[in-house]
C-alpha positions in Angstrom: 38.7 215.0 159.6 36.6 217.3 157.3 33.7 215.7 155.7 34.1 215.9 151.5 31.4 215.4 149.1 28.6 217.4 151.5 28.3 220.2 148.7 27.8 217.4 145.9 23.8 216.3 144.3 22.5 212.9 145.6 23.1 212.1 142.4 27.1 212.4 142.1 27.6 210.5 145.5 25.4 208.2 143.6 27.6 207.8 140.6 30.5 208.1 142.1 29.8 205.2 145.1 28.9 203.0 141.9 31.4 203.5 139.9 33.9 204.2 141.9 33.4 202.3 145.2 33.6 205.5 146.9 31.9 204.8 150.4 31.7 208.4 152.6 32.1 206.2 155.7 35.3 205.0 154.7 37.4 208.4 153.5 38.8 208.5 157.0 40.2 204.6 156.9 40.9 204.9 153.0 42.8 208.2 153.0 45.0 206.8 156.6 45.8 204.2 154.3 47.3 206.0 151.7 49.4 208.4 154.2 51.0 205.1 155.7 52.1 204.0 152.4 54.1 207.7 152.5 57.0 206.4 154.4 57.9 203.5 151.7 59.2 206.1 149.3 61.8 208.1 151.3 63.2 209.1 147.6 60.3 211.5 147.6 59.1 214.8 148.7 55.4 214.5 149.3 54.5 218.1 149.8 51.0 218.0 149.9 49.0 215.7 151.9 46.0 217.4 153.5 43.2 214.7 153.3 41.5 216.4 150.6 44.1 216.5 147.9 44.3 213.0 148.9 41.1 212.4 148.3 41.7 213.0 144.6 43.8 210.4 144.1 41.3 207.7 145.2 38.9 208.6 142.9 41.3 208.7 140.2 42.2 205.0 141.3 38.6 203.5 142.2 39.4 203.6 146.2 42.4 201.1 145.5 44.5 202.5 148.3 47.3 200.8 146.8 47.5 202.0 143.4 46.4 205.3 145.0 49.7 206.0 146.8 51.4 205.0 143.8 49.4 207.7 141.6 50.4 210.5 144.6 54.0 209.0 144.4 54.4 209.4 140.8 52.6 212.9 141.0 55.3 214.4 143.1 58.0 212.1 141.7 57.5 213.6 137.8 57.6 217.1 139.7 60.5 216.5 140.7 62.2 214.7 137.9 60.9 218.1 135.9 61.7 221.4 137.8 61.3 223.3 134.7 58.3 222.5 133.8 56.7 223.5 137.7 59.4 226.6 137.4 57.1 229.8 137.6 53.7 227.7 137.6 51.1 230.2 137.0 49.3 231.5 134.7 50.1 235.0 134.1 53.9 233.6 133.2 54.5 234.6 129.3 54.4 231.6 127.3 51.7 229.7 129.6 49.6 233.6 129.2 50.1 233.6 125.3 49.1 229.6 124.8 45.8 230.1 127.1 45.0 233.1 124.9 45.4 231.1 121.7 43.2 228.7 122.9 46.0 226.0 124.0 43.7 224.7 126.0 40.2 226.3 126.3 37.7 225.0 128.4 34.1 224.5 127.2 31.1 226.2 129.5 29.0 223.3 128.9 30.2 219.6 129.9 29.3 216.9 127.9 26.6 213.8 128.6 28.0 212.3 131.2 28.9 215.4 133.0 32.3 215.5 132.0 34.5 218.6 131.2 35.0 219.8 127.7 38.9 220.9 127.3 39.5 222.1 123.2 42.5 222.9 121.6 42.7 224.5 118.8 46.0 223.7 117.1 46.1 226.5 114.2 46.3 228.9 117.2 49.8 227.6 118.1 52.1 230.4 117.0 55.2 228.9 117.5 57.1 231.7 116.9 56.4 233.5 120.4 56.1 230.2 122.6 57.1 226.6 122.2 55.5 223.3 123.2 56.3 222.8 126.9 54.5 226.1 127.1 51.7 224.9 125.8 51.9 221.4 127.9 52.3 224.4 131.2 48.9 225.6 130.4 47.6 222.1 130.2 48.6 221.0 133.1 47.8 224.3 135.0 44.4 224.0 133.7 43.7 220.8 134.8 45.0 221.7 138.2 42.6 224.1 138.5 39.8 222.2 137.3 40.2 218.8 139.5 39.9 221.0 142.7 36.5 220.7 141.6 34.9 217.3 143.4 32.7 216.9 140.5 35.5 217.1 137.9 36.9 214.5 140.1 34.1 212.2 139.7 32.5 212.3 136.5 36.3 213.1 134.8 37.2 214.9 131.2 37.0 214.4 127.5 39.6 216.4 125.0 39.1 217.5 121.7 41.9 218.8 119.1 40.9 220.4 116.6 44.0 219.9 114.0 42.2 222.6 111.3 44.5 224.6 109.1 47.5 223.3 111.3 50.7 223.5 109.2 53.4 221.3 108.2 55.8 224.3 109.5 54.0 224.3 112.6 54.2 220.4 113.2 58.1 220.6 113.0 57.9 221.8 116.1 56.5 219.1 117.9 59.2 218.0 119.5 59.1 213.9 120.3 60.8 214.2 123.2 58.4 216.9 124.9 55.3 214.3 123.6 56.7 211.7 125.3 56.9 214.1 128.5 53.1 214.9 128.2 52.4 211.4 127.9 53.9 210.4 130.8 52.9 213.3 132.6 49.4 213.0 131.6 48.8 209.0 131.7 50.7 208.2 134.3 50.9 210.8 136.9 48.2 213.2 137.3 44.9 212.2 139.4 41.9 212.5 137.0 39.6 210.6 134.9 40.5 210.8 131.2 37.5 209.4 129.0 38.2 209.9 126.0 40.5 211.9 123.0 39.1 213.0 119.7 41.0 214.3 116.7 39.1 216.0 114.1 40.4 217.5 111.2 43.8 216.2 111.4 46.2 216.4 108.1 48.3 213.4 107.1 51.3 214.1 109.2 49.4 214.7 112.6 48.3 210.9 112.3 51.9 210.2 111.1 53.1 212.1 114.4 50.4 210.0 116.5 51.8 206.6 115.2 55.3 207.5 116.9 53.4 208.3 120.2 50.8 205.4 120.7 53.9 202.6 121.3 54.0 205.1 124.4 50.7 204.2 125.4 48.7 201.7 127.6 46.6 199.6 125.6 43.7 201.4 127.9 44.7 204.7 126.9 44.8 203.9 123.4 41.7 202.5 123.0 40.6 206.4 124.5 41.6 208.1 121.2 39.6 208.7 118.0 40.6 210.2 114.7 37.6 211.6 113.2 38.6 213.1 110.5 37.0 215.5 108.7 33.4 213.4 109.9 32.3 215.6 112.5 29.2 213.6 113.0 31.5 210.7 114.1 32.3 213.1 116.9 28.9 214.0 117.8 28.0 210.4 118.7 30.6 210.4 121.6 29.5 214.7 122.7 26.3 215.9 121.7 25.9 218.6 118.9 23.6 221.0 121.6 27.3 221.2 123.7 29.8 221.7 121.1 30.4 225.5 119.6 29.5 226.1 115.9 33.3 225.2 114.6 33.2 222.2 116.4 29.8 221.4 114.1 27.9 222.1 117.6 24.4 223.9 117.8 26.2 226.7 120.2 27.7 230.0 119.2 31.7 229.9 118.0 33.7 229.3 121.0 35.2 232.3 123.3 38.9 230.9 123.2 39.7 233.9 125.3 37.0 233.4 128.6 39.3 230.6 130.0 42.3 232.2 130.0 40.7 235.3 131.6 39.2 232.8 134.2 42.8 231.6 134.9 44.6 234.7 134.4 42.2 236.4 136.5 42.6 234.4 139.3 45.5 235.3 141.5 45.4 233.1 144.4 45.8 229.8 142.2 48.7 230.1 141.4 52.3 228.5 141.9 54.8 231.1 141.9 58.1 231.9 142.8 57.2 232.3 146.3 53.9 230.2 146.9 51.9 227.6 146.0 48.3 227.3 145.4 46.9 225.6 149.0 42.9 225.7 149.0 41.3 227.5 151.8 38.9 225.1 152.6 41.9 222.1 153.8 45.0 224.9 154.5 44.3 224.2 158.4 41.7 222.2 158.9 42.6 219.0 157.2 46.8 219.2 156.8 48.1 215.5 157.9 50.4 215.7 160.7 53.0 215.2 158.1 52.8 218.9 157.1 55.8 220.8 157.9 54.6 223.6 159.7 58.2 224.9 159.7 57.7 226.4 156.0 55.5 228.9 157.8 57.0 231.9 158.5 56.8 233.1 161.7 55.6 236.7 161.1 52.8 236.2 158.6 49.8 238.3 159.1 47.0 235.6 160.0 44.6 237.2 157.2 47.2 235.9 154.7 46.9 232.6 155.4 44.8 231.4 152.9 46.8 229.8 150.0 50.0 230.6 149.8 53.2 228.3 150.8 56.7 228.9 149.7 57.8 227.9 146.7 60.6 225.7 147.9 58.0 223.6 149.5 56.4 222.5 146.0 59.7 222.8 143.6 62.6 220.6 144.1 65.7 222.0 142.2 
């Protein structure tokens, strides 16, 4: 199999053999066992199990191979429980376009202390009007696709700030309960990455109101992750450092770019999970598929300079 982790510092292999038990001698064993948990969930479409999207997973889980597999089965299985929401998966689709332009989520260029990625949202942006909340949970989750191809991101993880300033009551109506409950599950249970830790600042009476109804949702783990800071932006700084954060955020940087992310995503036309593809990395297309990929979703007269990352839809989206 390919070798991972050979573009990563000495000191990430460091951190993540320490804190995650990760041992390079062991991906080949680690990831086999994974794959031959596949077959105890027929109910389930795994369409993607090339050794490096794998690899993902047991990070997310501390190399337990066990609780691993179960990660990658509830990845696919939410997928497939939600068609909707994986339904034109890309970014340049309307209401995913208009909430990365509002800043619904934004993506720091700095990561924070411990190397982690900075994902804002600034919830004043939200203009309900033109796009409602699964929209904005699409861009969420399309960002963090993007960003966990990343090996670091997979290692040292992300932190989450909302910024509730100048968010209405009118514009709170229209967070719907069920749809939280979706991004809960969607987020806590079934994606493979390393949530540290959820600040609130500047949040009005009825956004802690709102979070009351969601934290019964919650593992007592995941709960312990969020802070409400308030107004007290300093309270945030002692979790992310001042010389990270933009000027809004009370930060020693210039005011945040809301816009450079979603140009980044926009702009990037290969990752992207359309109505006839899905995004496939170069780097494990061919070189590291399992022999469980079904080569018969390739079609037969392709040009070989196409193959790079692209699959057909029906191979991701279950209807």
């Amino acid at each position: 199999m390919a070798e991972f982790g050979w573009g990563l510092s000495e000191e990430l292999l460091l951190k993540s053999q320490k804190e995650l038990g990760e041992e390079q001698s062991r991906h080949s064993e680690d990831i086999a066992d994974v794959k031959e948990q596949i077959e105890t969930r027929p109910d389930i479409k795994f369409l993607r199990t090339d050794d490096a999207f794998v690899l993902r997973f047991l990070r997310a889980r501390k190399f337990d191979t066990v609780e691993s597999f179960k990660l990658l089965a509830r990845y696919f299985e939410f997928r497939q429980n939600n068609p909707s929401l994986f339904k034109n998966f890309i970014a340049s689709e309307a209401g995913i376009k208009a909430s990365l332009y509002d800043g619904l989520p934004s993506v720091l260029p700095n990561c924070d202390q411990k190397g982690r990625k900075i994902i804002v949202l600034f919830a004043a942006n939200w203009d309900n009007g033109r796009y409602q909340l699964p929209s904005v949970y699409r861009a969420i989750l399309l960002t963090l696709e993007k960003l966990i191809d990343d090996e670091a991101c997979q290692i040292n993880g992300f932190v989450f700030i909302l910024d509730w300033s100048q968010f209405t009551f009118n514009q709170s109506r229209s967070l719907n309960p069920k749809v939280l409950k979706q991004m809960v599950e969607g987020l806590q249970d079934c994606f493979p990455a390393r949530f540290g830790s959820i600040h609130f600042v500047n949040q009005p009476w009825y956004i802690e109101a709102i979070c009351k109804i969601i934290l019964p949702f919650l593992k007592e783990k995941s709960r312990r992750k969020i802070h409400m800071h308030g107004i007290n932006l300093g309270l945030l700084h002692q979790f992310i450092r001042k010389e990270v954060l933009p000027a809004e955020l009370g930060g020693t940087l210039p005011e945040h770019n809301i816009t450079s992310w979603a140009k980044e995503l926009v702009g990037d036309e290969n990752f992207s999970f359309g109505d006839k593809h899905i995004y496939w990395p170069d780097h494990c297309f061919f070189k590291t598929r399992s022999k469980s990929f079904p080569t018969f979703h390739l079609k037969q007269n392709l040009d070989p300079n196409e193959i790079n990352s692209r699959l057909d839809e029906e191979f991701f989206l279950i209807d």
